[in-house]
C-alpha positions in Angstrom: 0.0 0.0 0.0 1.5 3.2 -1.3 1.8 5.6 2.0 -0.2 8.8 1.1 2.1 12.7 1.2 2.0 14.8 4.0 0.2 17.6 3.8 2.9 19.7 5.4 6.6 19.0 5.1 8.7 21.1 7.9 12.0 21.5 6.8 14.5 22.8 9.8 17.8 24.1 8.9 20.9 23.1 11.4 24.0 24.6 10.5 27.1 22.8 12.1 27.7 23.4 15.7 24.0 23.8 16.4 22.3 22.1 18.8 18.6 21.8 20.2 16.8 21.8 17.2 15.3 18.8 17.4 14.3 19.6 21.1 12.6 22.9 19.9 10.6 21.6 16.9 9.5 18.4 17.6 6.2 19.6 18.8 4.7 20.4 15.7 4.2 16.5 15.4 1.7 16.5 18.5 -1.2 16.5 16.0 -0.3 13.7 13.8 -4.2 14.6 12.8 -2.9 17.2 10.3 -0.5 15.2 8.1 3.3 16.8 8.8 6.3 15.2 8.2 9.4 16.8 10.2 12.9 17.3 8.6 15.9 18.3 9.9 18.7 19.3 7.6 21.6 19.0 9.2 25.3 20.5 7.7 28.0 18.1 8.5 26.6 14.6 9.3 26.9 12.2 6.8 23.6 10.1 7.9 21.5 10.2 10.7 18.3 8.1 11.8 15.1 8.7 12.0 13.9 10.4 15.4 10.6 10.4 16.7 9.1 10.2 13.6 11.5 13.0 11.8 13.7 12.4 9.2 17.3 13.8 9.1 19.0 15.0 5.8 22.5 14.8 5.6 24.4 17.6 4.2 28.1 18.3 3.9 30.2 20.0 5.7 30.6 23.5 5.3 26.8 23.7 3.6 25.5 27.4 3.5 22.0 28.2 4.8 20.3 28.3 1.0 21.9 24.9 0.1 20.8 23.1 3.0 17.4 25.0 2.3 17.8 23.5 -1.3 18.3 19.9 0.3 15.0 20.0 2.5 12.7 20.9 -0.7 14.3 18.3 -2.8 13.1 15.9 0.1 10.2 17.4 0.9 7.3 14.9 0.1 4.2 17.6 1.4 2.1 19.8 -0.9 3.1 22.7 1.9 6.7 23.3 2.6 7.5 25.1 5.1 11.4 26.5 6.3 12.7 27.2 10.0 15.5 27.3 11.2 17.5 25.1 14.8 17.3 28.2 16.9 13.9 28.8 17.2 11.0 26.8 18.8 7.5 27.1 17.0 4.7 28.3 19.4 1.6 25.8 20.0 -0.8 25.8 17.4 1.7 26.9 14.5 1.8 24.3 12.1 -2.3 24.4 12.0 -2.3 28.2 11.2 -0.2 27.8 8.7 -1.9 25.1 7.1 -5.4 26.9 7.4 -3.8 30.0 6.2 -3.0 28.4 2.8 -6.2 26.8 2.6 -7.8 30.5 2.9 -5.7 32.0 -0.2 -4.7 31.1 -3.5 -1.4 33.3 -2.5 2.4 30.9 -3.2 4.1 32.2 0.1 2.2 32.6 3.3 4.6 34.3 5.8 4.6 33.5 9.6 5.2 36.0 13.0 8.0 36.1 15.6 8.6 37.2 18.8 11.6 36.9 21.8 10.4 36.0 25.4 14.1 36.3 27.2 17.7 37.3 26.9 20.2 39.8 27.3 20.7 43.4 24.9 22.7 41.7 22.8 20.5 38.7 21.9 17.5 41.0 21.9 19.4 43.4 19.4 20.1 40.6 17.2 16.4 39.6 16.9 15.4 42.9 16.3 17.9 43.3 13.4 16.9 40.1 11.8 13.1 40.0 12.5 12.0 42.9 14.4 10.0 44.3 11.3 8.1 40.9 11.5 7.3 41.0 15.2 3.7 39.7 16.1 1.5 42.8 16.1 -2.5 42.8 17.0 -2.8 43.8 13.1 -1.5 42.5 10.2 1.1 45.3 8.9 1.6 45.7 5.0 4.7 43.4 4.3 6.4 42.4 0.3 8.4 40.4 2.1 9.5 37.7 5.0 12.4 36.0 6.4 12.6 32.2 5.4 13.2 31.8 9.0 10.0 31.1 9.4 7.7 31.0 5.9 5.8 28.5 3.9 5.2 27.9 0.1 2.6 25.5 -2.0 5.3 23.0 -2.8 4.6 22.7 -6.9 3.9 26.8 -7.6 7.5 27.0 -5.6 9.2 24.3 -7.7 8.0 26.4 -11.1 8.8 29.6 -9.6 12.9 28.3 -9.2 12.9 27.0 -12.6 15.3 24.5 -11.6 17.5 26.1 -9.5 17.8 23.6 -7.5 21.3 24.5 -5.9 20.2 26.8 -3.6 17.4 28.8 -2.0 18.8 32.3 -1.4 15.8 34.6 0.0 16.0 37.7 -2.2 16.1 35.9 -5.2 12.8 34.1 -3.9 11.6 37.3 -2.9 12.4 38.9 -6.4 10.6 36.0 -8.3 7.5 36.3 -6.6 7.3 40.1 -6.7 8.0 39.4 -11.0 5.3 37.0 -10.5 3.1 39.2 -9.2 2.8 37.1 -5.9 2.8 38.7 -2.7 2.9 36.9 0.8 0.5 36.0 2.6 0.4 36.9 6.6 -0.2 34.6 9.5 0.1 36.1 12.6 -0.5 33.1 15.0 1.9 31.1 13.3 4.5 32.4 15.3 8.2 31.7 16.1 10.0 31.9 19.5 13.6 33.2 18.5 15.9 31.4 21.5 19.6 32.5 19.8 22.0 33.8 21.5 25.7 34.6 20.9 28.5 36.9 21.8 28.0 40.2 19.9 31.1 40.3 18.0 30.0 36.7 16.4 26.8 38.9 15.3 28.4 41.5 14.2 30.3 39.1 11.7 27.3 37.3 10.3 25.5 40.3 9.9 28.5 41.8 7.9 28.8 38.6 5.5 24.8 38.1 5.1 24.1 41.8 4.1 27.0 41.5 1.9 25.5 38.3 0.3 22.3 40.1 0.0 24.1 43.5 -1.3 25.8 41.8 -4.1 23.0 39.2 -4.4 20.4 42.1 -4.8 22.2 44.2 -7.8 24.0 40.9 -9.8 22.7 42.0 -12.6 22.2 45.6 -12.6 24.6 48.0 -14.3 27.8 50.2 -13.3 25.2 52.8 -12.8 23.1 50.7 -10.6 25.2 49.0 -8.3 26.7 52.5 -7.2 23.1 54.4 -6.7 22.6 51.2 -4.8 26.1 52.1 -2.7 25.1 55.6 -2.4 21.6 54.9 -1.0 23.1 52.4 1.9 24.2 54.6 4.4 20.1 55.1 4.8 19.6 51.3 5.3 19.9 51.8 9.3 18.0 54.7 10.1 15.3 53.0 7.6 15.4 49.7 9.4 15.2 51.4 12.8 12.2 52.9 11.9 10.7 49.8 10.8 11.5 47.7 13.9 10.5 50.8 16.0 7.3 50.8 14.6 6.6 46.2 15.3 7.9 46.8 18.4 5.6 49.6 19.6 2.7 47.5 17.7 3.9 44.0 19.6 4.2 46.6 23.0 8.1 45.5 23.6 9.6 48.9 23.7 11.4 48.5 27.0 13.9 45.5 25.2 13.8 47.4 22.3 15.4 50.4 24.5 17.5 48.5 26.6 19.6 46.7 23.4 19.0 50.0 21.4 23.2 50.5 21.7 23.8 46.6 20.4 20.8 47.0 17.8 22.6 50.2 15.8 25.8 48.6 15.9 24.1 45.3 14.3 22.5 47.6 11.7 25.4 49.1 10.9 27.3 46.1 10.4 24.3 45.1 7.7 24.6 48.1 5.8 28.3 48.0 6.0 28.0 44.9 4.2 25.4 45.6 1.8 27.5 48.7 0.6 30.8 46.7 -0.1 28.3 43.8 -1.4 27.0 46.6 -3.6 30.5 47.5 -5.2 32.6 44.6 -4.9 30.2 41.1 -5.1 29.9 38.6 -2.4 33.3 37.3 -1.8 33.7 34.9 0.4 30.3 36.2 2.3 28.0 33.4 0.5 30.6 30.6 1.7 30.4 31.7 5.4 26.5 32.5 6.0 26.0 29.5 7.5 
């Protein structure tokens, strides 16, 4: 008897070194009711059982974020994928909002929430940087875009949409597909993400540097001379534009006193984004791709 798909394939991202992901996501199997299979993709491990009914993917050593992405969809067996990542833990409840969300709308991408409950300025700061704009807010805000930290896709409409890249899946080329496309995300506010990271600020500092490089260069490949320095010219703006935005979830999600207290850590993070994104802008990736992991 042929074993029917899943309707909902969760595919977690572990980069080496990480740990507790299988701890933090293994609750969105509780409701075996709703058809989700759980995968972990896991850089460094060249196999790795089955675990409490999830499946590990093995990936080599030294994989970057979009391959190991790239793994998990080839895998993938549900009609819904959907990408997290080891460091966060999924609240109750979040695997069924997302599935009822894509029920409710013929929209590709249906883009989930996140919030922090604990942790110091620093690891506050970084959360803000990364998803602070996508904070759970009592309304929906206007959003062209989410982190694939925590977003979902209709498997097949995905597949066409990469036209066979199937290397990698780097976020703002997914995001510039579906915008050509004409398909904006969807929003699901109670499928929200607990962001448990934490790490010494100078380690942040780094990854931000090499990721808004990566998206810098990623983000003008193909524009001209011309382009790629407007581009240059308009980053010093990034920070005070992405402060405003993360002011604005934060007041909305009513966590303005952590959004104060790592307010120091948080325009040094931003900083270190735009410092990238400017030398991504002029000068291409680098070695930045290799080391966003």
């Amino acid at each position: 008897m042929v074993e029917s798909p899943p309707e909902l394939s969760v595919v977690v991202v572990v980069p080496e070194g990480v740990r507790g992901a299988s701890e933090r996501w293994q609750s969105v199997l509780e409701a075996p009711a709703l058809g989700i299979e759980l995968l972990f993709v896991q850089a460094g491990v060249a196999s790795a059982p089955a675990s409490r009914g999830a499946r590990f993917v093995a990936a080599p050593a030294g994989a970057t974020v979009p391959r190991l992405r790239a793994l998990g969809l080839q895998a993938a067996r549900g009609g819904i994928v959907a990408f997290g990542e080891a460091f966060l833990r999924p609240v109750p409840g979040w695997a069924g909002a997302l599935l009822a969300a894509h029920r409710g709308t013929p929209a590709v991408a249906v883009a989930g929430s996140f919030t922090r409950d604990s942790g110091s300025a620093r690891d506050w700061a970084l959360t803000l940087v990364e998803y602070g704009r996508l904070f759970a807010a009592r309304r929906a805000p206007e959003r062209s875009d989410a982190s694939f930290a925590n977003v979902s896709f209709k498997r097949e409409p995905l597949l066409r949409l990469l036209s066979g890249a199937s290397e990698e899946v780097v976020e703002p080329e997914v995001h510039s597909r579906l915008r050509a496309a004409g398909q904006p995300f969807a929003y699901c506010g109670g499928a929200r993400v607990v962001d448990e990271n934490e790490q010494p600020l100078g380690r942040s500092f780094s990854a931000l540097y090499h990721h808004g490089r990566f998206y810098g260069a990623r983000r003008v490949a193909h524009g001209t001379r011309g382009e790629r320095l407007l581009h240059f010219a308009l980053c010093p703006l990034v920070p005070v534009i992405q402060l405003a935005r993360v002011t604005r979830a934060a007041s909305a999600a009513r966590i303005l006193w952590p959004l104060l207290r790592a307010l120091p850590a948080l325009v040094l993070l931003l900083f270190a984004w735009a410092l990238g994104e400017a030398v991504g802008s002029l000068r291409g990736e680098g070695a930045s791709g290799r080391r966003w992991r």
